[in-house]
C-alpha positions in Angstrom: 29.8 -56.0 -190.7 31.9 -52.9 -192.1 32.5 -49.4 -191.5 30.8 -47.3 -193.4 31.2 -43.8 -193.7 27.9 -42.7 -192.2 29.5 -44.8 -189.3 32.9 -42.7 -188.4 33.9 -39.7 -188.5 37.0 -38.9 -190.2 39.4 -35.5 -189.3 41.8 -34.1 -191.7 45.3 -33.5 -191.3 44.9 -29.3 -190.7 49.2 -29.4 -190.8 50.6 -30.0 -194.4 54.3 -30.5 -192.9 53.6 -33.7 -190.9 51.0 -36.8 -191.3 49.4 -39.2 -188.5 50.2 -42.3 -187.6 47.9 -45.1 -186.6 47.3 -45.9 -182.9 47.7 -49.4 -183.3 49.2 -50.8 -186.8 52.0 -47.3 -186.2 51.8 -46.8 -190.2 52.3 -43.1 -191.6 48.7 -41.7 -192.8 50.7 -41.8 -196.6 50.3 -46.0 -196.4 47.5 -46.8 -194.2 45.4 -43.9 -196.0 43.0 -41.2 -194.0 42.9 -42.1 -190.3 40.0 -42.0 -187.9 40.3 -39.5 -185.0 39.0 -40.6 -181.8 38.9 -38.6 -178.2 42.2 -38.0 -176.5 43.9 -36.8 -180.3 44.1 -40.8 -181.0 44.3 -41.9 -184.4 43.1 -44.9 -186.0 43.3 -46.2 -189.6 40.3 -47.5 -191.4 42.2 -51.2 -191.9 42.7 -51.6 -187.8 38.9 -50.4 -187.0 38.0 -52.6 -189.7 40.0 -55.4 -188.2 38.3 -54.8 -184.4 34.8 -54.6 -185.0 35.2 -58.1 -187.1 37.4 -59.7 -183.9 34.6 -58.3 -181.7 31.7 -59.7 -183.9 33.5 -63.1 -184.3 33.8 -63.1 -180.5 29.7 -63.4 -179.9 29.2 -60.2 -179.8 26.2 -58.3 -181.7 25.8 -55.1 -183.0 23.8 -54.0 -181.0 26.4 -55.5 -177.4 28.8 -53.2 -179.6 26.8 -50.0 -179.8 25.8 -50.9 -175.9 29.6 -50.8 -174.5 30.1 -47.6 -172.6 33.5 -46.3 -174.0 34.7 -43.7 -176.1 34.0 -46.5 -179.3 30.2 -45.6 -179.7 31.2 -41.6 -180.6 33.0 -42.6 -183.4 30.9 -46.0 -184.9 27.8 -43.9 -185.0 25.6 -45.9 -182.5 23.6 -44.4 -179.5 25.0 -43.7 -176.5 24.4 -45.5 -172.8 21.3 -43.5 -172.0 19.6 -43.9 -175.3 20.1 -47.6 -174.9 18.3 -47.3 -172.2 15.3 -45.6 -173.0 14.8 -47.8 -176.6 14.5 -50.8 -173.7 12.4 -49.2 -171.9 10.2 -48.3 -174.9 10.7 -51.9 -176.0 9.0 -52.7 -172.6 12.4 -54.4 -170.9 12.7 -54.8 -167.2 15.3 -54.1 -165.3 16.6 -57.8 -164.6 16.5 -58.4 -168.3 18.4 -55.5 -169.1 20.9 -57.3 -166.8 20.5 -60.6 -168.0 21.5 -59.1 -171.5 24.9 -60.3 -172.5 27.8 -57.7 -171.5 31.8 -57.5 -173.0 33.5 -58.2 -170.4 36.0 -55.4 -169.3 35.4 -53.9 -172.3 33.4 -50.8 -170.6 36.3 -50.1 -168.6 38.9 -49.6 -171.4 39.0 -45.8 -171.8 41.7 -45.3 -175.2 42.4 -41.6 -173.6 43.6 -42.5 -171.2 46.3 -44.7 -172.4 47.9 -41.4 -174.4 50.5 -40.8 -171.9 51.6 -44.7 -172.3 51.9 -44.8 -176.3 54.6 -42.9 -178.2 53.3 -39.0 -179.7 50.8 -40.1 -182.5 52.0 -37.4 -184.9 55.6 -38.9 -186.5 57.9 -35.4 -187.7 58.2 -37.0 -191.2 57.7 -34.5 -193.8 55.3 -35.7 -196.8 56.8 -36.3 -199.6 55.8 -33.9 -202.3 53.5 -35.2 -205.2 56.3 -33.3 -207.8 59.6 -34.4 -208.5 61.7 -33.4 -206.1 64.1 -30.8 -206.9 68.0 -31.3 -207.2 69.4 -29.7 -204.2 72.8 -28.3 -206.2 71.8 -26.7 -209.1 73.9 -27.4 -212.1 75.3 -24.0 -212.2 76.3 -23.7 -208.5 78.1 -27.5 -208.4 82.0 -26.7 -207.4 84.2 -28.0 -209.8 86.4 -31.1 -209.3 89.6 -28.7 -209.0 88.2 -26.3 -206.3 86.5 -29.7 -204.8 90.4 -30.6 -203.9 92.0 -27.2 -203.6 89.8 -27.4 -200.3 90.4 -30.7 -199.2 94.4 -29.7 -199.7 94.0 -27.6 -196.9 93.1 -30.2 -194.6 94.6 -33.6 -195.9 98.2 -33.8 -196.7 99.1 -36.3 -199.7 97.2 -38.6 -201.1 96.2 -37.0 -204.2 94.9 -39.6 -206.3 92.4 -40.2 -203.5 91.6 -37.0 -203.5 91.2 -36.7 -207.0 88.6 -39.6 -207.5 86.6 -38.3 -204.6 86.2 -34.9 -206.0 85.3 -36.2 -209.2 83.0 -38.6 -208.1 81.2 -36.3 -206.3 80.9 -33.6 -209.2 79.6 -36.2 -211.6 76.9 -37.3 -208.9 75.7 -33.7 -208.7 75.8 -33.3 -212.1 73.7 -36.8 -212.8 70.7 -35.6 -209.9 70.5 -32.4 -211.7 70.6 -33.2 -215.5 68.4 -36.2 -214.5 64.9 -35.5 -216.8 66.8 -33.9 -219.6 66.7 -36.5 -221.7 66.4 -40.2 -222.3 70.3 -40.8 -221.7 70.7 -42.1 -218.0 73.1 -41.3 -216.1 74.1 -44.3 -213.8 75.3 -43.9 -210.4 79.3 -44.6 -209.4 79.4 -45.9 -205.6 83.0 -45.8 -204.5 85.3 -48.1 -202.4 88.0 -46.8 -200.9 90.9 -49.4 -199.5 94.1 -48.0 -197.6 95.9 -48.6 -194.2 94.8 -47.9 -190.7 95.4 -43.8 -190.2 95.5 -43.1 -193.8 92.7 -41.0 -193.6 90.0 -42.6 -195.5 87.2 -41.0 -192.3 88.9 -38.1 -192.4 88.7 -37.3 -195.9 84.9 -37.8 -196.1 84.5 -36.0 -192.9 86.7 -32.8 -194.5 84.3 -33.3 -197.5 80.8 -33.1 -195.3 81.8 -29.6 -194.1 82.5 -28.5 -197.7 79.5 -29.3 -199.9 76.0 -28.6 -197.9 74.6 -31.9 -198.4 73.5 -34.0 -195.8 76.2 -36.7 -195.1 76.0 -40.1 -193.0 78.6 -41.9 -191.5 78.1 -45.4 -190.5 80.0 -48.8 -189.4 79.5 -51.7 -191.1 80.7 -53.8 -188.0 77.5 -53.5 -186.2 75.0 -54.4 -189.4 73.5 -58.0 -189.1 71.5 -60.2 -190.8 67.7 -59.5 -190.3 66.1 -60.3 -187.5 69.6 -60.7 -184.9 70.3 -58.7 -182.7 72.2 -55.9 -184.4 71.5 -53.3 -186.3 69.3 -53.4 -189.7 70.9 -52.7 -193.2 68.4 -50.0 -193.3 70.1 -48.4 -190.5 72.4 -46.7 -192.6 69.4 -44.5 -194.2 68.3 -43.6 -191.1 71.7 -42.1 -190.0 71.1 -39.9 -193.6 67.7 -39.1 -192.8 68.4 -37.9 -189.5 71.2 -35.8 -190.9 68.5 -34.1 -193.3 66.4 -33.3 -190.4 64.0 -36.1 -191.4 63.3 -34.4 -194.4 63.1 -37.6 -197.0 63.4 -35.7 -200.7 66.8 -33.9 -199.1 67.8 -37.2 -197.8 67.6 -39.3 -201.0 70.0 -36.4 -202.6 72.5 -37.0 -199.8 76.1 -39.1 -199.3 76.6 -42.0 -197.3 80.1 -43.5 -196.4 80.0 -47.1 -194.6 83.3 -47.6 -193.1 85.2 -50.5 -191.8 83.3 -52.4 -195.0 85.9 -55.0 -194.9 84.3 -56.1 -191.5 81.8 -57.6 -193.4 83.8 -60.1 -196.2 82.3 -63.8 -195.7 84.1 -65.8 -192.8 87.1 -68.1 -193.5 86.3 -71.6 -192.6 83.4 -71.5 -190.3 80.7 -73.9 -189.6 78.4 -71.5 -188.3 75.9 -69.3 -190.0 77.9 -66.3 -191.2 75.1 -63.2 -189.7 77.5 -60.3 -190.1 79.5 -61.3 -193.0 77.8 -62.0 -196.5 74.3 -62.1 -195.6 75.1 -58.5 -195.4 76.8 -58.0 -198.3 73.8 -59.4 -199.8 71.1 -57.2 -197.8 73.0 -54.4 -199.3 72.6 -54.5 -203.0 69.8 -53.3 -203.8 70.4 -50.3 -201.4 73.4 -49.8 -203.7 71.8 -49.8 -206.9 69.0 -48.2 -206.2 65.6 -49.1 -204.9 62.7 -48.1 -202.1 63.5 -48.8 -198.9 61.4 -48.9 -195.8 63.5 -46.9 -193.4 62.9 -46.2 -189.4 62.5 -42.8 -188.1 64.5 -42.4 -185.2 65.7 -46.1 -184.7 67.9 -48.5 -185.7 65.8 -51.5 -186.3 62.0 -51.8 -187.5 59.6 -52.8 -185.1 56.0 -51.9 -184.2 56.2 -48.6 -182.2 58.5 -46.7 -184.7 56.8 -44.9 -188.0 58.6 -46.1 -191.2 58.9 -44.2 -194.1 60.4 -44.5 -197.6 63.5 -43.9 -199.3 64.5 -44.2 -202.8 68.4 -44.5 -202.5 68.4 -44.0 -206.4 70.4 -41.0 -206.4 72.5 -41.7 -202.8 76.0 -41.5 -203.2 77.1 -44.5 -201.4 81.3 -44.2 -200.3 82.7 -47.5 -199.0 86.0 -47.9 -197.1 88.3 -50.3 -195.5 91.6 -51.2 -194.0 91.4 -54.7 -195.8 94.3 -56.7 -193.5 95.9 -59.1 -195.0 94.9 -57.7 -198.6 98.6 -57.1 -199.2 99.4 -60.6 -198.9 96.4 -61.5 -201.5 98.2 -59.1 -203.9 101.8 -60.7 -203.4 100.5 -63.9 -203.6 99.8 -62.6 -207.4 102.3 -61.1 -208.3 104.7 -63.7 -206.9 102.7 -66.2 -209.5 105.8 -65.7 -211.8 108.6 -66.6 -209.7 110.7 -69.3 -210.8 113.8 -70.5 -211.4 116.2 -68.3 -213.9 117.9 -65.4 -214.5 114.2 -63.6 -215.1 112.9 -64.6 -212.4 111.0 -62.5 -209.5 112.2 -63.0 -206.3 110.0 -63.8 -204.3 110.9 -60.7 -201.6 110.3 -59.0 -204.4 107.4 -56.7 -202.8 108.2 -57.6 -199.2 109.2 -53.6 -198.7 106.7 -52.3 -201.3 105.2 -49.4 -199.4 102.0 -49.1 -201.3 101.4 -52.6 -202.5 97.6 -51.6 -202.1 97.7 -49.7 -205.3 98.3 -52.7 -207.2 94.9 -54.1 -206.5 92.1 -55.6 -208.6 88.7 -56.9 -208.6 89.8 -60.5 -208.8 91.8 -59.9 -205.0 89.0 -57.9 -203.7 86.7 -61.3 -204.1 89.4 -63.6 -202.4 89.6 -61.1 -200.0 85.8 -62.6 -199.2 83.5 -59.6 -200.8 81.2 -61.2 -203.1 81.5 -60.5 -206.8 77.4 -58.7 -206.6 78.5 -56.8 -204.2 82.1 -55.3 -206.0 80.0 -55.0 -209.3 78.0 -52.3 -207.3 81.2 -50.3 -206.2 83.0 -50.0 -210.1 84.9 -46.9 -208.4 87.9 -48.5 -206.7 90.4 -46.0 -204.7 93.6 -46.7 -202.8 95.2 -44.4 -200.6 98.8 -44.3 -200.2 100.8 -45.8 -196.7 102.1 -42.5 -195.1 105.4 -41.9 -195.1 108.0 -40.1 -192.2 108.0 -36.9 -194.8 104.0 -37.2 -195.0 103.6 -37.4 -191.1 105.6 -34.1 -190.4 103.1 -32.7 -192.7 100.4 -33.7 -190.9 101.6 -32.5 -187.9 102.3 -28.7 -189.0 100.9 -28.0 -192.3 96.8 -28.6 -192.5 94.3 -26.0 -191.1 93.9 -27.8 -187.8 97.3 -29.6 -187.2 97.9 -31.3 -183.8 100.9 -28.8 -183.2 98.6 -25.7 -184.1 96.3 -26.9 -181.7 98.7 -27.2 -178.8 100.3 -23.8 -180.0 97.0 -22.1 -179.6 96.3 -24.3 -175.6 99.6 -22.6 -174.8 98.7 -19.1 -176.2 95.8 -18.8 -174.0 98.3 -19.2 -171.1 100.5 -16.3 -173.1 103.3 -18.5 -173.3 104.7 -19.5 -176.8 105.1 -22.9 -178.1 107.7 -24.0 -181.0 109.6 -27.8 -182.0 112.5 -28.1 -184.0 112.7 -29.7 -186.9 114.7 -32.3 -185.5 112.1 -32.8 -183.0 109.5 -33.0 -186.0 111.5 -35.6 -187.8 112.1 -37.9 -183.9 107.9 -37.7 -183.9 107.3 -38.6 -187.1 109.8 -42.0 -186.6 108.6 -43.0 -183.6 105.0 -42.7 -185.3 105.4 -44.6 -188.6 107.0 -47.2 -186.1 104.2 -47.8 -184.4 102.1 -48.9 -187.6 99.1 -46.5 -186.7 99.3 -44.3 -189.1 98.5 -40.7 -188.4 96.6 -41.9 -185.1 100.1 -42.5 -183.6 100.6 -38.7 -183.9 98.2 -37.6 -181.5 99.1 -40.5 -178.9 103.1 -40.0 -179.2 102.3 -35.6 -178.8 100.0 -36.4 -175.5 102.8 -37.9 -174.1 105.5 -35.9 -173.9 103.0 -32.6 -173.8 101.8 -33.9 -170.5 104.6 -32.9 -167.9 104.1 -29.2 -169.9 100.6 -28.9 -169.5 101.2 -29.5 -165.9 103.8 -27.3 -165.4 103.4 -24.1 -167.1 100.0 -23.1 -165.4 102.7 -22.9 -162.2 104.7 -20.0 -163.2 103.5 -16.9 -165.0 106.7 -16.1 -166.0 107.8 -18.6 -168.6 107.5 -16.9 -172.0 108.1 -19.3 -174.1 108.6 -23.6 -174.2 110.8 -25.0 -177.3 110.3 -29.0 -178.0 113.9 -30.3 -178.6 115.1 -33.5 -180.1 116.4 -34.7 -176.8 113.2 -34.6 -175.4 111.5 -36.8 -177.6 113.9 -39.4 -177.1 113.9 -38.7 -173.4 117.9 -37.8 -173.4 116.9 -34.3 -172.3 114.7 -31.5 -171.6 112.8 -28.9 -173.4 114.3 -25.4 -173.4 112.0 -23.0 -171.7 112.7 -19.3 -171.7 111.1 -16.6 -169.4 109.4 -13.2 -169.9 111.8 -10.6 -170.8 114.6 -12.7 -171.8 112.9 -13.9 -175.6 115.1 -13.2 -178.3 
């Protein structure tokens, strides 16, 4: 048995923006092909209708049990409906008690598809059909900023790290440029993924974060420590494309012109030593080269992992921008080992303290320490732009806490002006934070923690009295040898 056309009836999309999705199989009417629409706005491919008449046949059922069953089935396979049944047997001359000895489905007369609607997720996916055309680049050539006014913005939010900021801005210029100058000719352009390697509170997040609010290009940010191998409990490789097409608004061609940056990449090097099967650690690396280089990928709308109740649909990650960064601990030591190769006995001799104090030891880094690090050497190949940020320094963290657009001490300035009382530090005070910060090996994160601190007793207290006019952070009162000078109303200077 098949179905025919004479035997269904088949209902065209009337929306262009969004397609079907089968009631059973839950593929997108763009794989499983027109769908059958039955009552209660049910949709059903022709592969899965296919599939249940033949289950039902093979069962012991015949055509004509099929065309017999009273459910919503015999509108939409063609056959007559429960009282034409019954008068062809009575025209055939068939009694009642044969009619009942006839062979019935059982509980298939009760099954009414409508009315399981309000159990089954919406039937109509929002993923936008992809257009026949090419898509269009989203930049065009002319409009793409240039490297320099790429970083003149990023200077007003990052302080330092300028080589970092450098790459990135190039990076991302030549990526436009390569989507937009794409069919131009037979030269082609291939794609420059970037890893980025520095120390905790560097501001490897923060720098692609500063560069999503500057170009208007959908931009994903994921964490490598939660991908797994498929089919563990986890989440799929392919979850990082559905962070990106979420941030396009589901809209696929804008998505596969978009940026992704995977951080905490180092989470996934293969394991030192183990005896166990390594799910999280280079079986992901290995999941995740051909979404580097460029390929079609099945992605989830709306989920993190595949299964049957959530529509798929299909990226080309051809011309994604993928960013990768990492702490890497113990990297340093990887490099020193190197360098230290050459110590020996002599008067030419390195010492082998040599780069004990070097601050930014991560700049001398290659390929070769990268794979010791435990990144395979597939996976490297697929990241050729390598990019170190520098260890921040005392000077670099007083920066940070005065100079960009949205510094910590502008923010607590502004708290107090809503109060109307002033807020000001010392320089000396400054220079105490920034100590007590690059103590702490936290980078710029131990800014923030070390300001909450201290900020707390005058959050409390100032709300008391409406007439303190101003508040002045002292030196002493970092250290806790003394107090903050406060000054009231009328009395300012």
């Amino acid at each position: 048995m098949s179905v025919d056309d004479k035997d269904i009836i088949e209902v065209e999309d009337t929306t262009d923006e969004y397609e079907d999705i089968c009631y059973i199989c839950r593929r997108p009417e763009s794989v499983a092909g027109s769908m059958i629409k039955i009552p209660g706005n049910i949709c059903i491919c022709k592969d899965c209708m296919q599939k249940t008449i033949d289950t039902m046949q093979n069962s012991g059922f015949s055509y004509d049990d099929l065309l017999g069953m009273n459910t919503n089935i015999n509108k939409v396979v063609g056959g007559s409906t429960a009282d034409e049944t019954e008068e062809a047997a009575e025209g055939d001359g068939e009694t009642q008690d044969e009619e009942k000895a006839k062979p019935k489905s059982p509980g298939i007369s009760m099954i009414n598809l409508a009315d399981l609607q309000s159990l089954m997720p919406p039937q109509r996916a929002k993923i936008k059909k992809k257009k026949k055309d090419k898509a269009k680049p989203l930049i065009d050539i002319k409009d793409i900023p240039k490297p320099h006014v790429i970083k003149e913005k990023l200077d007003e939010y990052v302080v330092g790290q300028e080589q970092a900021k450098k790459i990135m801005s190039v990076a991302v210029y030549n990526h436009y440029k390569r989507v937009a100058t794409d069919t131009m000719d037979e030269i082609e352009i291939e794609k420059s993924n970037m890893l980025m390697i520095g120390p905790t509170g560097c501001g490897k997040t923060y720098l692609v974060k500063t560069l999503a609010g500057l170009l208007n290009v959908p931009l994903a940010i994921a964490d490598a420590t939660s991908l797994t191998e498929a089919g563990y409990i986890g989440d799929d490789i392919e979850s990082v494309l559905s962070k990106l097409l979420a941030a396009a608004d589901n809209d696929v061609d804008k998505a596969e012109q978009g940026i992704v940056f995977i951080d905490e990449i180092d989470k996934i090097a293969k394991k030192r030593n183990t005896n166990q099967r390594d799910v999280s650690g280079e079986s992901v690396q290995q999941g995740m080269l051909k979404l580097l280089e460029g390929s079609e990928v099945e992605v989830p709308v709306g989920a993190n992992s595949k299964n049957a109740m959530v529509p798929l649909t299909t990226i080309n990650t051809r011309n994604i921008l993928f960013i990768c960064g990492g702490a890497f601990p113990e990297l340093d030591e990887i490099i020193k080992e190197r360098l230290n190769k050459q110590s020996s006995i002599g008067f030419k001799a390195d010492l082998k303290d040599k780069y004990d104090e070097e601050e930014n030891i991560l700049s001398k880094v290659t390929v070769e320490d990268i794979r010791k690090f435990g990144m395979i050497p597939e996976f490297i190949g697929r990241l050729p732009v390598i990019c170190t940020l520098e260890g921040l320094t005392e000077e670099m963290l007083v920066k940070i806490l005065k100079e960009p657009k949205n510094a910590i001490l502008k923010q607590y300035t502004k708290l107090l002006a809503l109060d109307e009382v002033k807020l000001e530090f010392d320089d000396e005070a400054l220079e105490a934070i920034a100590k007590r910060a690059k103590e702490k090996k936290m980078g710029a994160r131990a800014l923030r923690a070390i300001i909450e601190e201290f900020m707390l007793d005058i959050m409390y207290e100032i709300p008391k009295d409406d007439n303190i006019g101003r508040v002045t952070i002292t030196k002493d009162y970092i250290e806790n040898t003394g107090g903050p000078v406060i000054v009231m109303r009328g009395m300012e200077s």
